[in-house]
Each structure stands twice: as C-alpha cells, then as structure tokens.
C-alpha positions in Angstrom: -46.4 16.3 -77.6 -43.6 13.3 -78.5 -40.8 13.0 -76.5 -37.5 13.6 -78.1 -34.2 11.7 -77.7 -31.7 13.5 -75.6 -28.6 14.2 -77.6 -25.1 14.8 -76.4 -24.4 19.0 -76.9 -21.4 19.1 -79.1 -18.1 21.5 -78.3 -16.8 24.1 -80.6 -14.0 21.7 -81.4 -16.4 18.9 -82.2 -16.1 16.6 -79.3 -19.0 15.6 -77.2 -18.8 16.8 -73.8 -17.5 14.6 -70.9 -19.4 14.5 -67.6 -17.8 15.9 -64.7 -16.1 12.8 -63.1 -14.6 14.9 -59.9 -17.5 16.0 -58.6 -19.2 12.5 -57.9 -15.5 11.5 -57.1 -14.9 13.9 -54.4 -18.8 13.5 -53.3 -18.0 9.6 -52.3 -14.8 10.2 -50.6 -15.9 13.0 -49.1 -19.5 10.6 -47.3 -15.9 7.8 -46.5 -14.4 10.6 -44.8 -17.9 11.1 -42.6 -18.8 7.9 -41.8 -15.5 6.8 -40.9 -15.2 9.7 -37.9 -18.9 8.3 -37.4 -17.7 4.8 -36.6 -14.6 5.9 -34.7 -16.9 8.3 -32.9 -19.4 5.5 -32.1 -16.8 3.6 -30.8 -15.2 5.7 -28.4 -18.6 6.8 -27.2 -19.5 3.2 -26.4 -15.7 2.5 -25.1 -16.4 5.0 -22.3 -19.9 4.0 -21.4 -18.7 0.5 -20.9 -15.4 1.5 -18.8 -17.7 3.8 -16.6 -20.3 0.8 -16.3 -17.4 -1.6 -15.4 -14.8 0.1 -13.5 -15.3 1.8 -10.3 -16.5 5.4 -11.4 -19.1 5.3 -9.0 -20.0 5.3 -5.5 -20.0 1.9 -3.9 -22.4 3.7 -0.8 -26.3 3.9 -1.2 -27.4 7.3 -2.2 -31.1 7.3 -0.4 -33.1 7.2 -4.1 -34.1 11.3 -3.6 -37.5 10.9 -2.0 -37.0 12.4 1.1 -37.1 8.7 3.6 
C-alpha cells in the first residue's frame, strides 16, 4: 500500500478547479465581527462594575452583616 500524489480534479472545460476563496473569507470576518462585540461587550461590562464600585450606588449606612447580632 504506496501512497499516491494527490492530483488536482480537472473541469469539463479543462481547467483545474479553484478552491473556494469565500468561504474562508466570510469565516474570518465573520470571528472579526464576534470578537469585536466581545471586546466592546467586555468593556462595558467592566465600565459599569467600576462606576458602581466608585460612585455612590450604595448605602453609606451599616447593613448588620445578616447573622442575627
């Protein structure tokens, strides 16, 4: 059992055939697309921790922890 050379298939018309360009094409903008709403989804996630963190969105009083004291 040899291994064979892999040969282009020919067309009716004699030409080899092309690969299909559009497909990887539209593959890698398509993953652009995603991780660009990734980053801008990152961002905005961490904008609003950080104004929550630093702004007064919470109460400046003692809650009592929970326990029960």
């Amino acid at each position: 059992m040899g291994v064979r050379p892999c040969r282009l298939r020919l067309r009716a018309s004699g030409g080899a055939r092309r690969p299909a360009v559009p497909v990887p094409v539209a593959a890698a903008v398509l993953s652009l697309v995603v991780a660009a709403g990734a980053v801008v989804d990152v961002y905005r996630i961490g904008d609003s921790g950080a104004k929550a963190a630093w702004h007064d969105g919470f109460s400046k009083t003692a809650s009592g922890g929970g326990d029960g004291d």
